[in-house]
C-alpha positions in Angstrom: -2.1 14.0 -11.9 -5.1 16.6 -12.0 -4.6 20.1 -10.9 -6.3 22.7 -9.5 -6.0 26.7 -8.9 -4.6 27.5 -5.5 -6.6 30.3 -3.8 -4.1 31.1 -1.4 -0.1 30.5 -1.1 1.4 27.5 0.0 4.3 25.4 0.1 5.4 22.6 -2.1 6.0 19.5 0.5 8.6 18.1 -2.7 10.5 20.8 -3.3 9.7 23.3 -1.0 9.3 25.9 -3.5 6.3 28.4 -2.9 2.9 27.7 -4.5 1.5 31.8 -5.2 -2.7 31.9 -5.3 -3.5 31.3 -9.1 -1.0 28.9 -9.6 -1.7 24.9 -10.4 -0.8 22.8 -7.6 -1.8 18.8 -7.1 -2.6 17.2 -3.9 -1.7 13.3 -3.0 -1.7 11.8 0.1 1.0 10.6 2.3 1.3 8.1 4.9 2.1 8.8 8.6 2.3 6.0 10.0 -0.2 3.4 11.9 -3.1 4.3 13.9 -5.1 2.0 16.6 -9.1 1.7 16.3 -9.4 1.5 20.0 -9.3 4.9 22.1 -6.5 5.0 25.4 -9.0 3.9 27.5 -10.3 1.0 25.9 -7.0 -1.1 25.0 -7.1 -4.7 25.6 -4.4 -5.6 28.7 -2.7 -8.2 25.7 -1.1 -6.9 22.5 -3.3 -5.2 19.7 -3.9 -7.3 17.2 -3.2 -6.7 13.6 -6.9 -6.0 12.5 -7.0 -3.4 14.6 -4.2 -1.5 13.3 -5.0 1.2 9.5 -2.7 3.7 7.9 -3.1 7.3 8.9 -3.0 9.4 5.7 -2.6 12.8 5.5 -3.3 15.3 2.0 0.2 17.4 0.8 0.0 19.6 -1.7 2.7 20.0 -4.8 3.9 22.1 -7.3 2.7 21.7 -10.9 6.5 21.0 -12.0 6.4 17.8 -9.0 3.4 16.9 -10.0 4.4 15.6 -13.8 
């Protein structure tokens, strides 16, 4: 996995170990679960179909040592 230079601190989502600014850290994304195309307002009265239905993804970041 590349890695980059952190320019401020942050947390390892892993490990929870603490990523200090200069250190390499990777980023991947993670999935959170579904999300619906249509807003509250706009829902058919039937069930959702399937189509309608993508992956909400979200970017973590992790420690060079996770990251291998």
């Amino acid at each position: 996995m590349k890695t980059k230079r952190s320019m401020k601190v942050r947390d390892c989502h892993n490990c929870s170990a603490t990523i200090n600014k200069g250190d390499q850290y990777g980023q991947r994304s993670v999935s959170l679960g579904k999300q619906c195309s249509w807003g509250i307002d706009q829902r058919p009265a039937e069930e959702i179909p399937a189509w309608a239905w993508s992956d909400y993804r979200v970017k973590v970041d992790i420690c060079a040592s996770c990251a291998c």
